[in-house]
N, C-alpha and C positions, 0 to 999 in steps of 0.2 A: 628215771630215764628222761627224756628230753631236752636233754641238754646238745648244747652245740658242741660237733666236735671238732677235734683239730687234727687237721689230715699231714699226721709228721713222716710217714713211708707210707703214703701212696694209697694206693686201690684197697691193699690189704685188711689197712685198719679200718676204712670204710664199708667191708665187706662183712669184713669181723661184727661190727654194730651194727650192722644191717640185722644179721640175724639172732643178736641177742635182744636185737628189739621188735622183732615178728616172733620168738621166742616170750616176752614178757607179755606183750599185745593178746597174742593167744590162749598165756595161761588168766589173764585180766578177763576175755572173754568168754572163759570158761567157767573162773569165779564167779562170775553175773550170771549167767546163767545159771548155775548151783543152787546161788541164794535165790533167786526167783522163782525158783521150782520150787526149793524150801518152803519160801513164805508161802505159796498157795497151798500146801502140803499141811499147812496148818492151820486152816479154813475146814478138814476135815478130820473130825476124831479119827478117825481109821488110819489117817496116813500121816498122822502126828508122828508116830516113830519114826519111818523115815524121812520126813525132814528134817526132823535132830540129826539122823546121820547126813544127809545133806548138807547142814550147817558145821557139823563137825568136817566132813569132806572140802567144804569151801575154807575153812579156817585153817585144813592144813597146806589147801594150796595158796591161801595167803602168805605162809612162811619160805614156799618157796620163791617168793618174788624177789627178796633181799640175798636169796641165792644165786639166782641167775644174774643179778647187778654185779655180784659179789664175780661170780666166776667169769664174764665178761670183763671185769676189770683186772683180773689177772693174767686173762689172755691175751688181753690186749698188750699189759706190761712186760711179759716175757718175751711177745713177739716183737717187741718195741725195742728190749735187752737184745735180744737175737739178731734184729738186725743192727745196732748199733756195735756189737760184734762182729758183725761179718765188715763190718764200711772199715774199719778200722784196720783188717785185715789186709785189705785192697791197698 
């Protein structure tokens, strides 16, 4: 993410990124905090198992990062199709 975008219809598509990227931000801010918790989870024999699942839990919310990019650029696309349908229409 962070890329510049190009506002080709308006408010929409910058609305649309707005919240696929408060969406990524949050699950980013969630990861870090996972693994942080992890690592010191393993500073104690006792709480060694769950950091393993901590780290397993951060690792799968690592996979959905390249989803949420994924499904932001498809919604962007169709609503991009949809209106380029409708202008056409007019």
């Amino acid at each position: 993410m962070g890329k510049n975008i190009d506002i080709i219809f308006g408010h929409y598509e910058l609305e649309i990124s707005r919240i696929y990227q408060m969406l990524y931000q949050i699950n980013d801010i969630i990861i870090g905090v996972i693994f942080l918790i992890g690592s010191f989870f393993f500073f104690s024999d006792t709480l060694t198992y769950y950091g393993t699942w901590l780290f397993v839990a951060g690792s799968l919310l690592m996979l959905v990062r390249p989803f949420i990019a994924l499904t932001h650029h498809i919604h962007v696309s169709r609503v991009y199709k949809q209106r380029g349908r409708h202008s056409q229409e007019k």
